[in-house]
FIDO-385900 format. One record per atom (N, C-alpha, C, O): residue in three letters; x, y, z. Coordinates in steps of 0.05 Angstrom, whole numbers, plus 5000, padded with zeros to 4 digits. Last residue first. Example, Ala and Ser with C-alpha at 12.3 -4.5 7.8 and 13.67 -1.06 7.14 Angstrom:
SER525749555142 SER527349795143 SER525850015157 SER526850235161 ALA526448865156 ALA524649105156 ALA526449345156 ALA528549345169 
//
This chain:
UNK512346304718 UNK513046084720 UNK512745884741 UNK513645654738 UNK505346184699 UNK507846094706 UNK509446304715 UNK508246514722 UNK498945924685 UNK500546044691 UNK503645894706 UNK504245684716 UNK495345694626 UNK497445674637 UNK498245924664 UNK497846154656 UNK490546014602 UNK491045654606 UNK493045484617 UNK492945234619 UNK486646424627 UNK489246414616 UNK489746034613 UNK488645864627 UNK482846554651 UNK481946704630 UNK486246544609 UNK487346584587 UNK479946094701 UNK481646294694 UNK481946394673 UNK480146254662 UNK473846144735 UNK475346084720 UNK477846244709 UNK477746494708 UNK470046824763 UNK471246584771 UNK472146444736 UNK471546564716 UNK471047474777 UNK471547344759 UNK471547004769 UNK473446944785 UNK477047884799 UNK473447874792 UNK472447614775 UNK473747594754 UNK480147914854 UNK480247804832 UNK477247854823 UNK475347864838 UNK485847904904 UNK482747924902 UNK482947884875 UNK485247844865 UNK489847714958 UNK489447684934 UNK486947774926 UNK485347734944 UNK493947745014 UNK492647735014 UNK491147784976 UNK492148004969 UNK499347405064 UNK497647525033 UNK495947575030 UNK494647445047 UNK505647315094 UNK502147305095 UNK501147495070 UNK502247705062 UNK511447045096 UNK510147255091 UNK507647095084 UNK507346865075 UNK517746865135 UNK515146805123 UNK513647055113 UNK514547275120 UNK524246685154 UNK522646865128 UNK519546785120 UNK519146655099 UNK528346405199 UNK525546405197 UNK524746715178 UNK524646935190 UNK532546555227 UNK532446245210 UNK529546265206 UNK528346055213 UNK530546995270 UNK532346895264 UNK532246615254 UNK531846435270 UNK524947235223 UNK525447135262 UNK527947035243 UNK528046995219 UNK519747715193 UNK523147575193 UNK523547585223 UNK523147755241 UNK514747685160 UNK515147665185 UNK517747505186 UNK518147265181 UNK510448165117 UNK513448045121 UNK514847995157 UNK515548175173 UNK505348185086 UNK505948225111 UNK508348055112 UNK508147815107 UNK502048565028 UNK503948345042 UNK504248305064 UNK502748475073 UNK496348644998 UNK498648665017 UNK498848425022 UNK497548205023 UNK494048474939 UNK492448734951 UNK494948824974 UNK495749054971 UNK495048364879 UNK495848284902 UNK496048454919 UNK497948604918 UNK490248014830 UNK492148254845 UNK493148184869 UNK492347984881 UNK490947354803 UNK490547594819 UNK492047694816 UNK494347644808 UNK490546834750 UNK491847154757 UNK490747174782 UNK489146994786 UNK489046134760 UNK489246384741 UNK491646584762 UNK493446534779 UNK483445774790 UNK486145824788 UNK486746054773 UNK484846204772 UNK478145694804 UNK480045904818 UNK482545924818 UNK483946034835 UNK475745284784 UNK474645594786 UNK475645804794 UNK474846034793 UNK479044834770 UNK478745044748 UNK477245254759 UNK477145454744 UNK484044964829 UNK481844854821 UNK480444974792 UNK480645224790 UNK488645024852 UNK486545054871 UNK483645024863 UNK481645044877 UNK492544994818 UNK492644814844 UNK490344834856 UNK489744664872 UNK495645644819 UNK495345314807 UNK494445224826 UNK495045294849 UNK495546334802 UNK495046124823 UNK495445834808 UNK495545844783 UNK500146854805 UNK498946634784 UNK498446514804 UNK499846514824 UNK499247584808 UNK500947284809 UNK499347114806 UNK497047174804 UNK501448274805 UNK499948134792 UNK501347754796 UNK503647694790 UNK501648814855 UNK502248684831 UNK501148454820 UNK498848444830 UNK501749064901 UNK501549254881 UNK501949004852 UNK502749094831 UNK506848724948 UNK504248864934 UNK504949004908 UNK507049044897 UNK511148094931 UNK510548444937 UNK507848524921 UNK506848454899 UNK514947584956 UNK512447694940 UNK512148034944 UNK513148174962 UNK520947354935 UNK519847594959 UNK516847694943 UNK516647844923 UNK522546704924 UNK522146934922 UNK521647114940 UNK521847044963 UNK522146204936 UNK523846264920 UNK525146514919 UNK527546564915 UNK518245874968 UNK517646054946 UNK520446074925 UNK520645964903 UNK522345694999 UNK521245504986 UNK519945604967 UNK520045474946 UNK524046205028 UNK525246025019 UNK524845735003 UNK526645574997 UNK518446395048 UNK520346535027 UNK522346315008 UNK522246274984 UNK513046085067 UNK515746085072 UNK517346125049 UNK517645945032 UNK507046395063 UNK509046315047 UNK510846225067 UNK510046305089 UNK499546425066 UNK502446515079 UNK504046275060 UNK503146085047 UNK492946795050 UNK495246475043 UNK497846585063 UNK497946815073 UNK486646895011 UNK489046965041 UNK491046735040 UNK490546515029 UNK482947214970 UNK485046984981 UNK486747084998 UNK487947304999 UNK476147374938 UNK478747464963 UNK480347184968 UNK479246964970 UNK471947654887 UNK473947364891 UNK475847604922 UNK476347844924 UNK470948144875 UNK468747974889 UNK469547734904 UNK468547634924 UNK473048774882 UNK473248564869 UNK471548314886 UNK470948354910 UNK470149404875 UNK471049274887 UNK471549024880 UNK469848994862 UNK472249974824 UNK470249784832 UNK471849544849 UNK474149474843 UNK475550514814 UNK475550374837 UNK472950164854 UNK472050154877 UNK474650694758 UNK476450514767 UNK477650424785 UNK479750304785 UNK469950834759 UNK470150694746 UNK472250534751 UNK472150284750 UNK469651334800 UNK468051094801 UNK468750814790 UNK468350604803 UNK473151664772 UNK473851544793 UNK472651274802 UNK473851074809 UNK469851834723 UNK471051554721 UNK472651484749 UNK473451254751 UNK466252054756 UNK465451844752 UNK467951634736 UNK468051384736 UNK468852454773 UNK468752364796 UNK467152014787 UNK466951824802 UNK469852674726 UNK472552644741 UNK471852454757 UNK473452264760 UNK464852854716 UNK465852644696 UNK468552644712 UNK470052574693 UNK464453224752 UNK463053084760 UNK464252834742 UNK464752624754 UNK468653684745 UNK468653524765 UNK467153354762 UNK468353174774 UNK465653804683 UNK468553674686 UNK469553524703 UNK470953324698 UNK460954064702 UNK460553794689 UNK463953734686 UNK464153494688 UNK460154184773 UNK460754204746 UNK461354044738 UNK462153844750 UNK456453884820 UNK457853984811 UNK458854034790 UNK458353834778 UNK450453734828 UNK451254024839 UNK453654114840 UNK454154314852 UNK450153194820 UNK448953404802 UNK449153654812 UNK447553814802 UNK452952784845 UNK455052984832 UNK452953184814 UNK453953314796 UNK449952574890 UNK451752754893 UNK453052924874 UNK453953144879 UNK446652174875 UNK445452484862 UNK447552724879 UNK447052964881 UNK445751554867 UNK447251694872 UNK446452064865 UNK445652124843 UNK442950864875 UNK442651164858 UNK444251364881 UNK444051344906 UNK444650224860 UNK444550444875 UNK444550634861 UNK445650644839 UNK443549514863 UNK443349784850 UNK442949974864 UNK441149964881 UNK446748944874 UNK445149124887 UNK446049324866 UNK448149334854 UNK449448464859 UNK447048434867 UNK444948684876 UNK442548654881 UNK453148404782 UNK451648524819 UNK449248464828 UNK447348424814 UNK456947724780 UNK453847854771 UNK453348064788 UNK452847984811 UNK462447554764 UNK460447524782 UNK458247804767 UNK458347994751 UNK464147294702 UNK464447394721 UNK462947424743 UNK461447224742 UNK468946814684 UNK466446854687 UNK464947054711 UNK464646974734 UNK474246944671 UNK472046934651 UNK469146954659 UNK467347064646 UNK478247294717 UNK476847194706 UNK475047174685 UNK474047384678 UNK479847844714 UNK482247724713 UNK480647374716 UNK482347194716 UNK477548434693 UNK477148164711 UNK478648054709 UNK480148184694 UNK481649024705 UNK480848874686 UNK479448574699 UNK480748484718 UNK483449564726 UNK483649224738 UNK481349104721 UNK479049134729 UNK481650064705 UNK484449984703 UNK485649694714 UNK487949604712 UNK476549974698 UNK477450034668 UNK479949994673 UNK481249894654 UNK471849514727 UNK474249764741 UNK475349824705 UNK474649654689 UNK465949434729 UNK467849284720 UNK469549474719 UNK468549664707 UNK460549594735 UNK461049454764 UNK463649354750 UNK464049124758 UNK458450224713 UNK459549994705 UNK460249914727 UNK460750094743 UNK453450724724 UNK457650634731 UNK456850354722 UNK454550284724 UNK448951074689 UNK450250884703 UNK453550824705 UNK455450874690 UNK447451844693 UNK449951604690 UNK450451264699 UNK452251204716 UNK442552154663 UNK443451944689 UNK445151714675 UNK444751534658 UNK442452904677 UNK442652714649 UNK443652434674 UNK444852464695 UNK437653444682 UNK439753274700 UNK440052984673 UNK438352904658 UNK439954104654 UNK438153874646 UNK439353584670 UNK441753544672 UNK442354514669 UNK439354504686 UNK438254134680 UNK436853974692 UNK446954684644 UNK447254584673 UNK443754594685 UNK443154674707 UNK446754864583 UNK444454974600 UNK445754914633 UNK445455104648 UNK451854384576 UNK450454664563 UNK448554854579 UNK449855034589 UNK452554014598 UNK454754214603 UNK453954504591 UNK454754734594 UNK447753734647 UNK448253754613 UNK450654034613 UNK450354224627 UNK448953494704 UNK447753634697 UNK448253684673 UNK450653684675 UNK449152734729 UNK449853014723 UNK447853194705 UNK445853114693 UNK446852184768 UNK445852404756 UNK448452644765 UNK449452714786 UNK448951494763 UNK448651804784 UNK446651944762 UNK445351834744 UNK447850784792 UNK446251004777 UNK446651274785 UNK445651364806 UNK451750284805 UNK451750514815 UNK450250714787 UNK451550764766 UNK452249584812 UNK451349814790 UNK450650074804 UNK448450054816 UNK456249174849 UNK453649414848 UNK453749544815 UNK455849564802 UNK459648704883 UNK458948724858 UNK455748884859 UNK453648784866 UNK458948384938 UNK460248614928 UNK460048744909 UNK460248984915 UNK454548014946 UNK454448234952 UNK456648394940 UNK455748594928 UNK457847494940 UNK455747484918 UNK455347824927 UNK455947944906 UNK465047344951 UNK462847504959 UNK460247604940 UNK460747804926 UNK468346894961 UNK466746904936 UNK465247184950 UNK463747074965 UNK474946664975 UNK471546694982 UNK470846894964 UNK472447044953 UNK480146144988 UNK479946314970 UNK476346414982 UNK475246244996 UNK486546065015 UNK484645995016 UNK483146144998 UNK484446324988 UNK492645765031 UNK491845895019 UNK489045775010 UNK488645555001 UNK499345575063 UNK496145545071 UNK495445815042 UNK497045985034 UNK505045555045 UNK503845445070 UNK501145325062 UNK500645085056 UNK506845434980 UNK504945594997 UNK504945465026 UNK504945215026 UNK508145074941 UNK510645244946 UNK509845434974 UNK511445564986 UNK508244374921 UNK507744694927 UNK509044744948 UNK510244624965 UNK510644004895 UNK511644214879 UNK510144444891 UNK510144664881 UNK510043554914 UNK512243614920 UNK512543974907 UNK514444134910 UNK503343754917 UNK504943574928 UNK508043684928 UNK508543884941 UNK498944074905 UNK501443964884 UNK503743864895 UNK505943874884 UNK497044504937 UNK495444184930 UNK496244024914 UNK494843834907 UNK498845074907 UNK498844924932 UNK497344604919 UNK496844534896 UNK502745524887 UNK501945334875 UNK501945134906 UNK503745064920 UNK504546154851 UNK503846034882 UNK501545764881 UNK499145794875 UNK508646444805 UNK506746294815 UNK506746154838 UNK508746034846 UNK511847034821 UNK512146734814 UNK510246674818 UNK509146804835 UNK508647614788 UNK509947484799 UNK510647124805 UNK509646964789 UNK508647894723 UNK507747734740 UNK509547644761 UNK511847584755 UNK509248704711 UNK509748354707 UNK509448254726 UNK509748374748 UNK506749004719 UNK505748894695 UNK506548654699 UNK505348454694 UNK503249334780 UNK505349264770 UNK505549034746 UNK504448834754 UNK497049624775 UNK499349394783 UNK500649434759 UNK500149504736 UNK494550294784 UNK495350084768 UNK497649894782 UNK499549974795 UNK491150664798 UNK491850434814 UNK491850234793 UNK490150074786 UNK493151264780 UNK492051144780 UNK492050904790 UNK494450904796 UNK496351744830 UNK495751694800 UNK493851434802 UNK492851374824 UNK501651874858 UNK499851954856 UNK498751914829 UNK499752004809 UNK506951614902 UNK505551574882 UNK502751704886 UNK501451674907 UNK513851834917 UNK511051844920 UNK509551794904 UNK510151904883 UNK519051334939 UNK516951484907 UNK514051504923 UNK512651334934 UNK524951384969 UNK521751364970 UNK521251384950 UNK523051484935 UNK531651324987 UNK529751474969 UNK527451314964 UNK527851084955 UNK534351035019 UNK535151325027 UNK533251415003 UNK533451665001 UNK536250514975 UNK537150614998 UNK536050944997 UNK536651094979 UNK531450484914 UNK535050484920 UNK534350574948 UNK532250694950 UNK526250534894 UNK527550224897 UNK529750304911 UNK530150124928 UNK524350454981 UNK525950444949 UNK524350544930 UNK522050634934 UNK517250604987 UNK520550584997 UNK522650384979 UNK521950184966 UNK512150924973 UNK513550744972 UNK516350724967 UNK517550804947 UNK506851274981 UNK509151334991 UNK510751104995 UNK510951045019 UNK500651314947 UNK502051284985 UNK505151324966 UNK505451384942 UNK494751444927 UNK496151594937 UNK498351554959 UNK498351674980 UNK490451424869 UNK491151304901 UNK492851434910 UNK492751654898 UNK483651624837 UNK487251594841 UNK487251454873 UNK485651414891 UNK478551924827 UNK479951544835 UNK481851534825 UNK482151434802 UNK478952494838 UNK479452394807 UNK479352044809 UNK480251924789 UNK478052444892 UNK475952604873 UNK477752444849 UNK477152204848 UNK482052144918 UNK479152004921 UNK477852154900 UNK476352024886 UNK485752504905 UNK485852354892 UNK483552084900 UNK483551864890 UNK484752914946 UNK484853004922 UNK484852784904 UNK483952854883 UNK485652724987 UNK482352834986 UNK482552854955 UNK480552804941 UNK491152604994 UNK488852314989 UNK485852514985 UNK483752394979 UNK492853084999 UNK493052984973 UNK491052754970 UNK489552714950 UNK490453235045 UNK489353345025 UNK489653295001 UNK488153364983 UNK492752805088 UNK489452875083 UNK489653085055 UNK487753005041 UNK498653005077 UNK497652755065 UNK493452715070 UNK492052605054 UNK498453495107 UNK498053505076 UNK497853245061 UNK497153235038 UNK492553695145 UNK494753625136 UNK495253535109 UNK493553515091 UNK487854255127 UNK489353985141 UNK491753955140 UNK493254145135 UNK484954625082 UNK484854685109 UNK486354305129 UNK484754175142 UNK487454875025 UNK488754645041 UNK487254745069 UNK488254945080 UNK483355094973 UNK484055224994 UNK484754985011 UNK482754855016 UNK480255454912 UNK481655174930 UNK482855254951 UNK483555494951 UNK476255904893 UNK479155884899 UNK480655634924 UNK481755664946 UNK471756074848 UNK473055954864 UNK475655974869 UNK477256054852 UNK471156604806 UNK468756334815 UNK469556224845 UNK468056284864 UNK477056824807 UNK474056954808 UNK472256794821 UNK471656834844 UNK479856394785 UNK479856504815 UNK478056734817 UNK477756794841 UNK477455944758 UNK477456164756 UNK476656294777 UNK474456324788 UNK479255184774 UNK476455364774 UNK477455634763 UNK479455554753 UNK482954794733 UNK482054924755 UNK479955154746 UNK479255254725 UNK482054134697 UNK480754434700 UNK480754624718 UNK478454684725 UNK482753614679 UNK483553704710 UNK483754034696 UNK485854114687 UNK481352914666 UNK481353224668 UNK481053374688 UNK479853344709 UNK484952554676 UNK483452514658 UNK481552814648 UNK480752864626 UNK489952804735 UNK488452764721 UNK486752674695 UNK487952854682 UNK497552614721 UNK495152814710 UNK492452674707 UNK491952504690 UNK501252304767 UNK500352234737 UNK497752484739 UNK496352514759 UNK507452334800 UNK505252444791 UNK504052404756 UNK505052434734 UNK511552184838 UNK511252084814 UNK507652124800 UNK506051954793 UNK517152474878 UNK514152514868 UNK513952304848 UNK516152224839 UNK521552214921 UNK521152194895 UNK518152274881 UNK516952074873 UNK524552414980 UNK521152224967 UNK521752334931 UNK522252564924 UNK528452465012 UNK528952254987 UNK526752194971 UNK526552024954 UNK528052825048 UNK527952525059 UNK527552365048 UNK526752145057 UNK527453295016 UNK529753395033 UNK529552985053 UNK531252935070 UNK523853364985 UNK525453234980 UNK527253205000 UNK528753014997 UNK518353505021 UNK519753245024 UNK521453045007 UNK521552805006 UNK515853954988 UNK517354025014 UNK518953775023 UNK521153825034 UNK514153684945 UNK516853844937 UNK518053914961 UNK520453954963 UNK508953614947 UNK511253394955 UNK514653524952 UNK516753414958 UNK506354104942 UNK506754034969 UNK508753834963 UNK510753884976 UNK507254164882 UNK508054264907 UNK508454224927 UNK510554294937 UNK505053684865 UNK506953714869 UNK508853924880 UNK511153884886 UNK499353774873 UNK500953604894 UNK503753604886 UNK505153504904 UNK498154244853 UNK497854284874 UNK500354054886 UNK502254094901 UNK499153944795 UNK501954234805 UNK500554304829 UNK501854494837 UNK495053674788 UNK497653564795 UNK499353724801 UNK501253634814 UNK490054014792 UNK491253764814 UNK494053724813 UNK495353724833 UNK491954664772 UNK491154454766 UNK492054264788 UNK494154304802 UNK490355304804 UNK492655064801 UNK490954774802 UNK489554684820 UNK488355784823 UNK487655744789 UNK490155494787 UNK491655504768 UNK490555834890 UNK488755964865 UNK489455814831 UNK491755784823 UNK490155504942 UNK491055484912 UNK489755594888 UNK488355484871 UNK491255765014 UNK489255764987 UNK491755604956 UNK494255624954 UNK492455385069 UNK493555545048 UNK491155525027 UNK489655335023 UNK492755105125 UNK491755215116 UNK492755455097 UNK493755665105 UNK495654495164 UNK496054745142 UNK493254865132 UNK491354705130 UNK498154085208 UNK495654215192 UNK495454545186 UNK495254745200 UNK503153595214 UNK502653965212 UNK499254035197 UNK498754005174 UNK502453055195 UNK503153255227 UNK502453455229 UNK500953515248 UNK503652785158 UNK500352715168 UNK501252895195 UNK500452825217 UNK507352725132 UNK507052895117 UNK503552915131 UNK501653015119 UNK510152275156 UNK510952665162 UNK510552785151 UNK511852985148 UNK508151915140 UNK507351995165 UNK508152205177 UNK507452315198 UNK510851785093 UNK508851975083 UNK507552015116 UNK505652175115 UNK514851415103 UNK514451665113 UNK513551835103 UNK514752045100 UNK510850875135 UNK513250995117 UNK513751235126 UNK513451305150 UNK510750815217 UNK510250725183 UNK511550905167 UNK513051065177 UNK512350345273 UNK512950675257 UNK511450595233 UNK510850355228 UNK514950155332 UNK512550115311 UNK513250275294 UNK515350395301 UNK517949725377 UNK518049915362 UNK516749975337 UNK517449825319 UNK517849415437 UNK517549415410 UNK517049785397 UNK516149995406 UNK521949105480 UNK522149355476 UNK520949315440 UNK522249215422 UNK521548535537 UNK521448595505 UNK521349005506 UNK520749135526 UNK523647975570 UNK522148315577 UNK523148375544 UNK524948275531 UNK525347515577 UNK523047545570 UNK521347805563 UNK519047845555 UNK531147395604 UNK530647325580 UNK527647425562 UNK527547415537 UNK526147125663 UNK529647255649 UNK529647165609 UNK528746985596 UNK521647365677 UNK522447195672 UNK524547255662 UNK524647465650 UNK518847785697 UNK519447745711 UNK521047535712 UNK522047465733 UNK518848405642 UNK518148085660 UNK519647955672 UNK522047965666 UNK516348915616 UNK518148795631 UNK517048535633 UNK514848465626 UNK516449245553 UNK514548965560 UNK515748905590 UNK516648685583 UNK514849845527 UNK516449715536 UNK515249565553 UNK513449645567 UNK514650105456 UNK512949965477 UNK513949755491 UNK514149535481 UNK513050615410 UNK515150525424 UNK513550345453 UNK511650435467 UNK511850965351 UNK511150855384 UNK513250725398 UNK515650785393 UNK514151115309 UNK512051315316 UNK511251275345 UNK510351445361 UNK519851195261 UNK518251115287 UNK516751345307 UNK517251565316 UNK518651255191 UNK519951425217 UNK517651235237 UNK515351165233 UNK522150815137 UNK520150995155 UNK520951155176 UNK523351205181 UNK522450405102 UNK524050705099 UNK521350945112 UNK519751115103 UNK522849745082 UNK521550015097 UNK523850185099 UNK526250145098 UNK525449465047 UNK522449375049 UNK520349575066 UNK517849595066 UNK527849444981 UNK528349535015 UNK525449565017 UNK523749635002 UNK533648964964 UNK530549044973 UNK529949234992 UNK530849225015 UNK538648574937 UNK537548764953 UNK534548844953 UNK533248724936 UNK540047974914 UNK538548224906 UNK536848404924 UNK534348404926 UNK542447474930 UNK544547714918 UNK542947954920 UNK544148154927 UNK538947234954 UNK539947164923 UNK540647334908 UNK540247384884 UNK536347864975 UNK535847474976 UNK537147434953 UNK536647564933 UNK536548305029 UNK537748145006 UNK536747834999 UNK536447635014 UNK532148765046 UNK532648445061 UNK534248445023 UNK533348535002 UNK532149245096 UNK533449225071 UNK534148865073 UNK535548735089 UNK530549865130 UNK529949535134 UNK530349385103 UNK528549435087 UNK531150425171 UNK530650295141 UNK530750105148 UNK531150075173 UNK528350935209 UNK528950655209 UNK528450515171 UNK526650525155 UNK529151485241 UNK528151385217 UNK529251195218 UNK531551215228 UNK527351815297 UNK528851625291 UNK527451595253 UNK525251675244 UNK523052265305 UNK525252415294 UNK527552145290 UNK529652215280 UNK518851945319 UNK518152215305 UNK520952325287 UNK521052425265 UNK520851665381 UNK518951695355 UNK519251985345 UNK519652195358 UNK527151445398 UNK524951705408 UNK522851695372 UNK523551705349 UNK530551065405 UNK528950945387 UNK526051235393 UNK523651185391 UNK534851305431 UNK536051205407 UNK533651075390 UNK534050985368 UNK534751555477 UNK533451705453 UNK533651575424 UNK533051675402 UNK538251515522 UNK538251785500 UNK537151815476 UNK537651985459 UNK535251095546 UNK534051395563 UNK535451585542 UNK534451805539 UNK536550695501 UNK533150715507 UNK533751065515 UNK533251255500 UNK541950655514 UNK541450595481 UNK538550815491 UNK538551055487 UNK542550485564 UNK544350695553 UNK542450865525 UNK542051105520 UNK539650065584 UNK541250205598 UNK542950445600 UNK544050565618 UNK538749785543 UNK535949815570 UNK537450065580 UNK536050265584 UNK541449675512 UNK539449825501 UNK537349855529 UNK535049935531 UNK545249355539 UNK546149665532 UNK543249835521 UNK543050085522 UNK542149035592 UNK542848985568 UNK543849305566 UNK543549475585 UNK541248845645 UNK544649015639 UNK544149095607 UNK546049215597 UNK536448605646 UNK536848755664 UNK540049005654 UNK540349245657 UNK535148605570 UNK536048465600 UNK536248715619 UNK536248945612 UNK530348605519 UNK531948675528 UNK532548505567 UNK531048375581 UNK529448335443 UNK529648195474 UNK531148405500 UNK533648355502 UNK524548765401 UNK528048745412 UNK528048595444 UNK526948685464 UNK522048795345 UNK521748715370 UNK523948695381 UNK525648595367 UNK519549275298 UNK521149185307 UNK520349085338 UNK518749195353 UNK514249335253 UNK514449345277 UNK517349125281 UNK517548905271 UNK511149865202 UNK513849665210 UNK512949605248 UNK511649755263 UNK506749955134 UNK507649955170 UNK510549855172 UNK512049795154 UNK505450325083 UNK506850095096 UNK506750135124 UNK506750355134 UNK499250465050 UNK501550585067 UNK502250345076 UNK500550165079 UNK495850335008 UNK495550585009 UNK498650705035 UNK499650925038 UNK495449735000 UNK495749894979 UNK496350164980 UNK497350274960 UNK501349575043 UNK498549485036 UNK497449705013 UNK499249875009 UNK505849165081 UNK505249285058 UNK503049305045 UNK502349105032 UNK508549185136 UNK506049095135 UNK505649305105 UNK505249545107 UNK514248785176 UNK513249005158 UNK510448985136 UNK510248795120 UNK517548585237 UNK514748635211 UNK514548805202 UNK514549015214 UNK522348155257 UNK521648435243 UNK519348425232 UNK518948245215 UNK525147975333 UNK522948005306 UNK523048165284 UNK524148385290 UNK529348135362 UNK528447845360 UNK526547805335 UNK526547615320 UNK535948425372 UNK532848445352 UNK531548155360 UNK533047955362 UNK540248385398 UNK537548405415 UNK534648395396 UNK532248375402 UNK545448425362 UNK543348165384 UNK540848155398 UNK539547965406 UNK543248965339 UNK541948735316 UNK541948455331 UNK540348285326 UNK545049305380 UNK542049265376 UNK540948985355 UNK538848845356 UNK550749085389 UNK547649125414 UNK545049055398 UNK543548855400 UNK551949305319 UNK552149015333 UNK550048955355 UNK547948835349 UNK548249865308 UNK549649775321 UNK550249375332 UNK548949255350 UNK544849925240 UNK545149885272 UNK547049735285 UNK547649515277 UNK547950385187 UNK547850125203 UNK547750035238 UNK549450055255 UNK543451035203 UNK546650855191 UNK545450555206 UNK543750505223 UNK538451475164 UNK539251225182 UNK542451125183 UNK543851135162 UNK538352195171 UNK539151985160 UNK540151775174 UNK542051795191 UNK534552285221 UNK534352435186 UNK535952235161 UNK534952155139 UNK537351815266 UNK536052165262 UNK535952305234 UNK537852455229 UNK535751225256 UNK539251405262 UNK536651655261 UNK534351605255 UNK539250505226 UNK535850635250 UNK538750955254 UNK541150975255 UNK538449885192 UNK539950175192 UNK537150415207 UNK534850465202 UNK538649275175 UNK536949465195 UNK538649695199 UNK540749655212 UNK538448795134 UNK539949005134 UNK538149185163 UNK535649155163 UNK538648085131 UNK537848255131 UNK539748555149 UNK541448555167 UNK539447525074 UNK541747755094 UNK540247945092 UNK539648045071 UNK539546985047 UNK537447195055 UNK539547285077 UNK540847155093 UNK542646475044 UNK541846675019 UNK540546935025 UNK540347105006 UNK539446165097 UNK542246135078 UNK540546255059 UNK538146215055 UNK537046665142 UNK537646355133 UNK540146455105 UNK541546645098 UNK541046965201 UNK538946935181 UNK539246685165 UNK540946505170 
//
């Protein structure tokens, strides 16, 4: 690996251990694909006619999907990371005719993917959202997941008389069903420590503090491969619903949505304008608690208008960028410098080689700040 950056690969049955010497000569690639709602991974391994993983390692099972779990732990400058904590799901063997050329890749994502297998059917009588999901997450302490549950804005169960909730799926389909109704999100993030996840359920809030600034067209001082930025005049809507008055439930009363999220704030001054208006009349046939649930869902899952894509070399960054968070642009001009979010990452480690791919969104052109740093 390069100087300062030491990566970790620990692969095993329920609980991972350090991979075998064999396997860490034969790794040739690592990806790991971080995005708002679930991580990926893809391992690449060089194998030979004799190699041990062709020969021994592969027919017992040592990379069998479903039941391998693979962690992936990059240090930089002393400071551990762990970047996946998944179970493998594929597996894909390349021959060739060329020596040196035949490949064995290995795919998997976190491991909220064992929570996408079994389809269940159970009732939940008179249980508020968050004591539903934390039930179910309670079956996956036993592989380190950490619940981290935020309560509804309101969350009223029905009167098991009236109604009675009822899981007909799996159980990562029913928590994400459940947190599209309130606009929550819902994935399953690895670390921070070895061997323990956090499930997250709750609102789609970034991470507060900023990350390093990414600064291109600055000569000695940038830090980016490539980074680009697009405007989409369409994204930006005013959504018109209709609910029903909590008193009578006959009167229909009409909600406009706001095209400005309450928990992503613009992160520009000037903002973009919508282009399209839409009427909505889904939520007048549900109660007035669900329906005000479903509208601030609305509220705080408006789309952003600004998009950037860019790649890094780590080691000139400095750093390890990570989703879910907030980073400074320079360099790219007064309409588009400032803050973004930082929607995914994509981490591509080759021997002497740390790059990562990006991706940024934002509302807003100019920046609202006069500096970013560091």
């Amino acid at each position: 690996m390069l100087k300062g950056v030491h990566l970790t690969l620990m692969i095993g049955p329920s609980v991972p251990i350090p991979a075998p010497q064999p396997v860490m000569e034969a790794l040739k690639s690592v990806q790991v694909n971080s995005s708002k709602d679930r991580t990926g991974f893809q391992l690449t391994f060089t194998l030979g006619k004799t190699s041990l993983l062709q020969l021994a390692m592969l027919p017992a099972g040592y990379f069998d999907p479903i039941i391998t779990r693979v962690m992936i732990i990059v240090t930089m400058n002393g400071l551990p990371r762990v970047l996946m904590d998944g179970i493998v799901t594929r597996q894909e063997l390349a021959p060739s005719n060329e020596p040196g050329q035949s490949t064995l890749t290995v795919t998997g994502e976190d491991l909220s993917v064992l929570m996408d297998i079994v389809q269940i059917k159970i009732p939940y009588p008179a249980l508020p959202i968050a004591a539903k999901v934390a039930l179910i997450l309670a079956k996956y302490a036993v592989y380190g997941i950490i619940p981290a549950i935020v309560p509804p804005f309101v969350d009223s169960p029905p009167l098991p008389t009236k109604k009675i909730p009822s899981q007909t799926g799996t159980d990562r389909e029913y928590i994400k069903g459940l947190a599209s109704q309130c606009g929550y999100v819902f994935y399953v993030q690895p670390g921070p420590a070895p061997l323990t996840s956090t499930a997250y359920f709750g609102p789609d809030l970034p991470i507060p503090l900023p990350q390093r600034a990414l600064s291109v067209n600055l000569d000695w001082q940038t830090n980016v491969e490539s980074l680009s930025f697009s405007l989409d005049g369409l994204a930006k809507k005013v959504v018109i619903t209709t609910i029903m008055d909590p008193i009578t439930g006959k009167i229909p009363i009409p909600v406009p949505v706001p095209n400005i999220s309450i928990l992503h704030p613009p992160l520009g001054a000037r903002l973009t304008p919508p282009a399209k208006i839409e009427f909505s009349t889904d939520l007048a046939s549900l109660p007035f608690d669900e329906a005000i649930n479903r509208i601030i869902g609305m509220m705080m899952n408006n789309s952003d208008a600004i998009t950037g894509n860019g790649s890094l070399n780590t080691t000139k960054y400095g750093s390890i960028l990570q989703t879910r968070a907030v980073v400074g642009v320079r360099g790219a001009g007064p309409a588009y410098d400032g803050f973004y979010y930082i929607n995914s990452v994509t981490h591509n480690i080759k021997s002497g080689e740390y790059k990562q791919s990006f991706t940024l969104s934002r509302d807003g052109l100019i920046t609202q700040t006069p500096v970013v740093g560091p």
